[in-house]
mmCIF file of the N, C-alpha and C atoms, coordinates in Angstrom:
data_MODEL
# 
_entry.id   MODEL 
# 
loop_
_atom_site.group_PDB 
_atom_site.id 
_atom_site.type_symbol 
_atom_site.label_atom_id 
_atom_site.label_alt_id 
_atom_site.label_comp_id 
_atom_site.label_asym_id 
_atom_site.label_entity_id 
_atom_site.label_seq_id 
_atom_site.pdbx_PDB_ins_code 
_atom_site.Cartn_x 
_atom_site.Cartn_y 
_atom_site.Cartn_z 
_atom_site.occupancy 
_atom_site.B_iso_or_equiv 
_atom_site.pdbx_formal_charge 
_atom_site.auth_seq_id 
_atom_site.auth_comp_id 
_atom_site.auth_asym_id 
_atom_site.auth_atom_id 
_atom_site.pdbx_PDB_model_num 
ATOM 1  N N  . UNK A 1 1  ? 108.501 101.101 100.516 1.00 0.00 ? 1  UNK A N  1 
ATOM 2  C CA . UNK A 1 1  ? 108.265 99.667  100.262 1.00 0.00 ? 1  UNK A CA 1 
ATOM 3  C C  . UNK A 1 1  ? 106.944 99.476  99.520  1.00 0.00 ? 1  UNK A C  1 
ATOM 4  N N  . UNK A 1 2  ? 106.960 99.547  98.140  1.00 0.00 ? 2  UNK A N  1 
ATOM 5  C CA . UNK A 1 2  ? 106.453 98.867  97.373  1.00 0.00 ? 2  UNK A CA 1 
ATOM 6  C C  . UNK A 1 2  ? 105.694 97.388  97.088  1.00 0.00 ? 2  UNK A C  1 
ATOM 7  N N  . UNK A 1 3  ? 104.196 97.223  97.824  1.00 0.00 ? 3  UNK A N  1 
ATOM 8  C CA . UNK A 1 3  ? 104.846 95.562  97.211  1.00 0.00 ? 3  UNK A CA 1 
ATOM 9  C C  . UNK A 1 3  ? 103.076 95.841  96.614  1.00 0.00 ? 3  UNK A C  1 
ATOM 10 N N  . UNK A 1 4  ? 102.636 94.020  96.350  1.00 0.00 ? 4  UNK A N  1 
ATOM 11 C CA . UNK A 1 4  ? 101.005 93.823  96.093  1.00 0.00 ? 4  UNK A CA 1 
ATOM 12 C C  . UNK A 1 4  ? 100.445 93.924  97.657  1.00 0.00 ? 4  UNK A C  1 
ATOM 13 N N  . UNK A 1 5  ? 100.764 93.791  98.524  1.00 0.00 ? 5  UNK A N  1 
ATOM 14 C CA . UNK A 1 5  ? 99.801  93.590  99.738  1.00 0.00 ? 5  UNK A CA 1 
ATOM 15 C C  . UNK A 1 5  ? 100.494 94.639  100.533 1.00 0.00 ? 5  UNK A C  1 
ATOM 16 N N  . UNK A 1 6  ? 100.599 96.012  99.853  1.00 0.00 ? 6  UNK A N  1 
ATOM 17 C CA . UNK A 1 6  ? 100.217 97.117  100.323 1.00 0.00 ? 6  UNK A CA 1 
ATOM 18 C C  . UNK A 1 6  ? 99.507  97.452  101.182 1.00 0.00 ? 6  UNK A C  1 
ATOM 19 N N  . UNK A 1 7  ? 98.125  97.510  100.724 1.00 0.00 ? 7  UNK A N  1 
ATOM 20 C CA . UNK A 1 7  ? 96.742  97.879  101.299 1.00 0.00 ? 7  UNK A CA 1 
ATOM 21 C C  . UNK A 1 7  ? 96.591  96.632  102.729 1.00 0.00 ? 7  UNK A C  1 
ATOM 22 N N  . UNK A 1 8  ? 96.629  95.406  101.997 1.00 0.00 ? 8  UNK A N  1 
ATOM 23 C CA . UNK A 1 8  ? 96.472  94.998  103.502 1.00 0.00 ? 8  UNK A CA 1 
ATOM 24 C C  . UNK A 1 8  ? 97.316  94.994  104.539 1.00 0.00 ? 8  UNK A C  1 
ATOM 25 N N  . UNK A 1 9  ? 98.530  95.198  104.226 1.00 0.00 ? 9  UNK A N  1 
ATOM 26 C CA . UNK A 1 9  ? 99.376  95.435  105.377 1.00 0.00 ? 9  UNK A CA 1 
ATOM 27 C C  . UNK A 1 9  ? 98.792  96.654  105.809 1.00 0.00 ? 9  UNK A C  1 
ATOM 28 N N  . UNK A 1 10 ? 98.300  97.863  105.395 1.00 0.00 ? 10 UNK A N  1 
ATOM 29 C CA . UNK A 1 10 ? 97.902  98.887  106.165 1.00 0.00 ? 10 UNK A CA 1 
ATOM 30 C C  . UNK A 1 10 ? 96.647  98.325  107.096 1.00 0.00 ? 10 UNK A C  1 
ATOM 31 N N  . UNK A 1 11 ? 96.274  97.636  106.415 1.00 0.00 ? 11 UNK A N  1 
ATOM 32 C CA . UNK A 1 11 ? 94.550  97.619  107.010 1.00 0.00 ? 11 UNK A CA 1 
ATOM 33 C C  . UNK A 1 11 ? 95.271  96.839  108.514 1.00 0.00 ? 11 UNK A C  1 
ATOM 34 N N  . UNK A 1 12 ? 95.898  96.280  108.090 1.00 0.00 ? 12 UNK A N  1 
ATOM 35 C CA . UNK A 1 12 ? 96.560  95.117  109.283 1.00 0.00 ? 12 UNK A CA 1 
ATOM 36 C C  . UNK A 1 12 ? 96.897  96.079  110.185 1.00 0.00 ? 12 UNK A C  1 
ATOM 37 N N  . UNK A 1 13 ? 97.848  96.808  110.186 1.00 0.00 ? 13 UNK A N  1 
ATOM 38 C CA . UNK A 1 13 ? 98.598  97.719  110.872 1.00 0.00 ? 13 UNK A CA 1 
ATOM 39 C C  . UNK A 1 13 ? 97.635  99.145  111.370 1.00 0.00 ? 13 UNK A C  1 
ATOM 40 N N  . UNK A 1 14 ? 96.529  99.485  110.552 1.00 0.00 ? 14 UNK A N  1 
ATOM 41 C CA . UNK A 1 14 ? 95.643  100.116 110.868 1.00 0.00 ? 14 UNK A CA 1 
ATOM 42 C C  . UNK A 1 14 ? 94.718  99.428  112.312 1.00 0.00 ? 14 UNK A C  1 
ATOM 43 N N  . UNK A 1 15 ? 94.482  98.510  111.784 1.00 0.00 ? 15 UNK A N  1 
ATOM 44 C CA . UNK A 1 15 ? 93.718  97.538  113.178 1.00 0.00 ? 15 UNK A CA 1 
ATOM 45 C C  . UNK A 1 15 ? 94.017  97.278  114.465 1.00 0.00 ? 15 UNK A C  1 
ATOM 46 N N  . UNK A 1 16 ? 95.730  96.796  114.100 1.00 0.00 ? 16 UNK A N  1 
ATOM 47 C CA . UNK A 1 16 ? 96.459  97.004  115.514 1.00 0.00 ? 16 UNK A CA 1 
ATOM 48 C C  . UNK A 1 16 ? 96.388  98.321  116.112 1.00 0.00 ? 16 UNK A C  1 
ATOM 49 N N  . UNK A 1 17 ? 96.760  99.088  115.377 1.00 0.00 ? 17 UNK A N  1 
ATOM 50 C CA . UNK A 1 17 ? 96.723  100.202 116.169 1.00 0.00 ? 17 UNK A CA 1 
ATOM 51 C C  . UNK A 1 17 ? 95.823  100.526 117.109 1.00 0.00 ? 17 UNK A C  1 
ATOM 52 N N  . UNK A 1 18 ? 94.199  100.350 116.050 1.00 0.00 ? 18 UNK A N  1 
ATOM 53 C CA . UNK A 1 18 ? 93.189  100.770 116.792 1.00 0.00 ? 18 UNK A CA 1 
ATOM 54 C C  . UNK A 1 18 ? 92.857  99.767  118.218 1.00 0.00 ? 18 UNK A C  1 
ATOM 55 N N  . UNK A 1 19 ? 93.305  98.673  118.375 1.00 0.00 ? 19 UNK A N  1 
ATOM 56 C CA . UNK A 1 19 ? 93.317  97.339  118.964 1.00 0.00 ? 19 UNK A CA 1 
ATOM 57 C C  . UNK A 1 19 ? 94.122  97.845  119.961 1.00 0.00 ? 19 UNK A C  1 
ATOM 58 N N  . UNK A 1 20 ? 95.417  98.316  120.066 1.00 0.00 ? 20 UNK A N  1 
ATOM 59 C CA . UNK A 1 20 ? 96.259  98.412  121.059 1.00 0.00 ? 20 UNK A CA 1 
ATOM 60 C C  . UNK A 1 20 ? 95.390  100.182 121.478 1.00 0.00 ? 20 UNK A C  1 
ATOM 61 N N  . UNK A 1 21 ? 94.559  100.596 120.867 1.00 0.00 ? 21 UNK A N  1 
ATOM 62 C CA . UNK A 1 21 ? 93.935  102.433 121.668 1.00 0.00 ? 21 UNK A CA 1 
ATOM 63 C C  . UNK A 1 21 ? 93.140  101.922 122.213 1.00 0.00 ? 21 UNK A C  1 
ATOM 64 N N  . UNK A 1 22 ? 92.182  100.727 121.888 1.00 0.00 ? 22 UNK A N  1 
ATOM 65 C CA . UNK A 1 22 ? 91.131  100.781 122.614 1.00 0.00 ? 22 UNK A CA 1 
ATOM 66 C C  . UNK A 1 22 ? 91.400  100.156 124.038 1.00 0.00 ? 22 UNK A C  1 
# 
């Protein structure tokens, strides 16, 4: 999945992650 808001969907999905470890 290709799109422009690439990067922030990671950053998004990066965050949760770290959000749901801590």
């Amino acid at each position: 999945l290709h799109g422009p808001h690439t990067g922030v969907n990671l950053s998004e999905v990066l965050h949760q992650l770290l959000n749901e470890d801590s």
